[in-house]
C-alpha positions, 0 to 999 in steps of 0.5 A: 676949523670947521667940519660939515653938520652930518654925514651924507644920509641922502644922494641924487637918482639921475634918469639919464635927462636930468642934471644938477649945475652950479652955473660957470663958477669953475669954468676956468680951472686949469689944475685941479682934482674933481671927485664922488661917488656913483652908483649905477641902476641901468648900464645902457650904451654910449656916453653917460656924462657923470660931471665935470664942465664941458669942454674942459674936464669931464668924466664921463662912461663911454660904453660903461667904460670909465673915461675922461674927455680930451676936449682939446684933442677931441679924443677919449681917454679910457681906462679899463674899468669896465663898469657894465652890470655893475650896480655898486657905489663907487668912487671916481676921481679925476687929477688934471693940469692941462698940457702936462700929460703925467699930472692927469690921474683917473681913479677909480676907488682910490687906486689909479686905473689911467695915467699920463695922458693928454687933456686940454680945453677946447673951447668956451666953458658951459658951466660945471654940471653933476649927472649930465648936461646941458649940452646935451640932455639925453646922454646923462647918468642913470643912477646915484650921485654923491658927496661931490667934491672939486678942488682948485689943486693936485691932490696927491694919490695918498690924499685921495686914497686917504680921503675918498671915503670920510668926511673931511674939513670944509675949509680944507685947503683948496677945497673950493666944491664940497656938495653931501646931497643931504638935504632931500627935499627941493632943487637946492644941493647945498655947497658945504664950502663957505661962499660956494654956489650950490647945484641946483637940479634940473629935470627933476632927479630924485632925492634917494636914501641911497648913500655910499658907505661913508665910514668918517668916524669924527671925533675932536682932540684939543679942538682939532677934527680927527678922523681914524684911517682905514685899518684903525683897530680898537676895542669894542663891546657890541656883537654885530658890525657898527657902521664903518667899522667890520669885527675881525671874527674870520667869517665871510661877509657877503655884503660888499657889493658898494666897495666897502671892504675895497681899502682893506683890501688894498691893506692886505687886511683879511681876504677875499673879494670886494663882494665876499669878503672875510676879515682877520680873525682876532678872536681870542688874540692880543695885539702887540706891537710890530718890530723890534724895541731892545731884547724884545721882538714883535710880529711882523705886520700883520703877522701872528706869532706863536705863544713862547715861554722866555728862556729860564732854568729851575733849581731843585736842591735834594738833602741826603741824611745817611744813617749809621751802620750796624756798629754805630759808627756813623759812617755812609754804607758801603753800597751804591747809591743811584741818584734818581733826578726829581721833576716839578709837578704839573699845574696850571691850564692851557695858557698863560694869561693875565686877568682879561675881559672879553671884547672883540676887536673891530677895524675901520673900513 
């Protein structure tokens, strides 16, 4: 298995009469799935093709509306996602098979915004385009475009949920597209996919450190790439945020204008909006387990349970030594006696705990 060399550090700023093409390599894909992210920094009107080979499979703005052409019925399919004045990263994805109109899916962070809908070709393939086209040269994006990727297959909507935000593997199959804009430099964007063709910029966009929040955290068990899923919790030492990843402190975070609390939100994990956002508070917390193993029941997901003691009893055993009375007989008295019950001492804190050490708990973006 094979993983790319870095993560994406670097993206392309499109002017809206530039673009990047790799040639007519992926003009005949009936089927497949393209994907990246974008970013807007102008929201003029009109069409602002975003990638795609015309006049196939194309995303594309139509009034900042976030649409797929239907070259074949000469018609827009729109989705309600209305990207005006929206200057955050986010990620788009396209599922098609021509003539089967329930297998064509747009998404729009990771959550499908248009469905069944018609698609088909209408005509010879130009070639497969990323910020533009050749077709024609003014009506391209104006803004940021990264970590690209095209498949020759459906990728389900797990699968793009999953994936849209981590680095994934290079030979992952039907992966046949996998562009990170990393290089920074030169008209050259290399295809992480071995035998590929790279894009190759026209009109000159620029190189930018403008990237989206790309939350992969790599790491190899028995040599196999593993990749924690959004929503992994663990321990941790620091006291700030680490890329990726979000302390769970209770206090309002303000800088998710680029989606980055999106697939928690989508969890239902922590509260708020995509710009303020504010994440569970775990502070002082343990974890444990959610459902029911034997006699011993956890939280609900997501859920906190109150601090209990396990029902038990004590026992007080009191020994009574009486004494004689005046004449020395050993007998008890004759007057009553009130038995008066005994209660333990109190001690002990506020808690019951074992021997800790204090860290705080973050959560994978």
């Amino acid at each position: 298995m094979s993983i790319p060399a870095a993560t994406p550090t670097y993206s392309l700023l499109f002017s809206g009469s530039n673009y990047a093409t790799a040639g007519t390599s992926y003009n005949n894909y009936t089927t497949g799935t393209l994907e990246g992210w974008i970013r807007n920094v102008a929201t003029p009107s009109g069409d602002r093709i975003i990638m795609g080979v015309r006049p196939k499979y194309l995303i594309y703005l139509a009034n900042n509306i976030l649409s797929v052409f239907d070259y074949g019925g000469n018609a827009a399919r729109s989705s309600t996602v209305n990207l005006s004045n929206d200057f955050g990263w986010h990620h788009i994805a396209l599922v098609f098979e021509f003539g089967v109109s329930a297998n064509n899916i747009l998404y729009f962070d990771g959550v499908p915004v248009l469905s069944n809908f018609a698609l088909s070709a209408g005509g010879t393939a130009s070639s497969f385009d990323v910020g533009g086209t050749s077709f024609n040269s003014s009506s391209g994006f104006n803004g940021y475009i990264d970590d690209v990727r095209l498949w020759s297959i459906r990728r389900t909507g797990a699968e793009i949920f999953g994936n849209f935000n981590i680095q994934i593997l290079t030979n992952t199959s039907g992966l046949t597209g996998y562009w990170l804009f990393n290089e920074n430099t030169g008209t050259t964007v290399a295809n992480q996919v071995s035998g590929g063709p790279s894009l190759t910029t026209v009109g000159s966009p620029t190189w930018s450190d403008g990237r989206p929040i790309y939350t992969n955290m790599s790491y190899t068990i028995n040599n196999i790439a593993a990749t924690p899923p959004t929503g992994t919790i663990i321990s941790y030492f620091g006291a700030s945020d680490p890329s990726g990843w979000i302390i769970c402190d209770g206090v309002l975070r303000t800088n998710g204008a680029d989606g980055r609390y999106n697939g928690l939100l989508l969890l239902n994990i922590g509260s708020g909006t995509t710009s303020n956002y504010t994440p569970p508070n775990l502070q002082a917390m343990f974890l444990r387990g959610t459902g029911t193993n034997g006699s011993y029941s956890g939280p609900a997901l997501n859920a906190q349970q109150t601090d209990t003691f396990k029902s038990h009893s004590h026992t007080l055993s009191n020994t009574f030594t009486f004494r004689g009375d005046a004449a020395g007989s050993g007998s008890a008295p004759t007057t009553n006696w009130n038995a008066t019950p005994s209660a333990t001492s109190t001690t002990g804190g506020t808690e019951t705990r074992p021997v800790n050490i204090g860290v705080y708990w973050i959560i994978k973006l």
